[in-house]
C-alpha positions in Angstrom: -65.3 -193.3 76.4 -62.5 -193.2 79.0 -61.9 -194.4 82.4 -63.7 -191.1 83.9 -65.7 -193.1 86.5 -62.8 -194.1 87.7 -61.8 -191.5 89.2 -61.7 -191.0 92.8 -64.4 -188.0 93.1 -66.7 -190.2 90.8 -66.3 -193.4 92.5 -66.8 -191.6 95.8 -69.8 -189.4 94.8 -71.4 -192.7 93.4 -70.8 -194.7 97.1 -72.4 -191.3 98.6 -75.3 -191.3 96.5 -76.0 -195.0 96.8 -76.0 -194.5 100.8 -77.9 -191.7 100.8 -80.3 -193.4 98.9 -80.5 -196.9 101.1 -80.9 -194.4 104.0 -84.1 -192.5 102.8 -85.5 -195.7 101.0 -85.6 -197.5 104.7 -86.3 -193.9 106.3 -89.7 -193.8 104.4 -90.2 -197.5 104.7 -90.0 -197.4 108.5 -92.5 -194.5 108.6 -95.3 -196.3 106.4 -94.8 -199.0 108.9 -95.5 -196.4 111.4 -98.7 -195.1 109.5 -100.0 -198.4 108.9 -102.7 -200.5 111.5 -100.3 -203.6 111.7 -96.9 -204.3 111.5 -95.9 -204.6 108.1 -92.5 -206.7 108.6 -94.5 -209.6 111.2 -97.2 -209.7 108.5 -94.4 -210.4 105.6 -91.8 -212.6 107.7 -94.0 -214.3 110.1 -97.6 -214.5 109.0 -96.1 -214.7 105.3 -99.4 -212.8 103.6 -98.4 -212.5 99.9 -101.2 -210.5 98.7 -99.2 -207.4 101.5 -95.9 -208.5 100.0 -97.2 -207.6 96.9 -98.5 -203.9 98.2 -94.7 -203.8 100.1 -93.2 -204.5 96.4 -94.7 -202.3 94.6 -94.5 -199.6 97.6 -90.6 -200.1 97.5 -90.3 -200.1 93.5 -92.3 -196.6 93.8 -89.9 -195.2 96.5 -86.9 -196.2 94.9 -88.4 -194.3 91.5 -88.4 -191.3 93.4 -85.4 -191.6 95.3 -83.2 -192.3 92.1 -85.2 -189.2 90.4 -84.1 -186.9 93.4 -80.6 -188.0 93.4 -79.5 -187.8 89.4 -82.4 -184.8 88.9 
């Protein structure tokens, strides 16, 4: 096992990836605010209601499943 992810394409291609993935992950998370009766991020910051942070959670751990599954698939 070499230095392979060192190099330049790799490194690159890995930044790339990783943006691209951020940028849908907040893409879809913006629309299921959207689709949703109340504002998911007053709910979470202001009114601090754990029992929707805990639908958010596992919301977010299921769209970052997919995202990574799209990306190295």
């Amino acid at each position: 096992m070499g230095m392979e992810w060192l190099r330049a394409g790799a490194f690159f291609g890995s930044i790339v990836y990783a943006l691209i993935g951020v940028l849908v992950f907040w893409l879809s998370f913006i629309v299921i605010d959207k689709l949703t009766p109340y504002n998911l991020w007053e709910e979470l910051v202001e009114k601090q209601n754990m029992a929707l942070g805990v639908v958010v959670a596992a919301m977010c751990l299921g769209i970052s499943i997919i995202v990574a599954a799209a990306i190295h698939g």
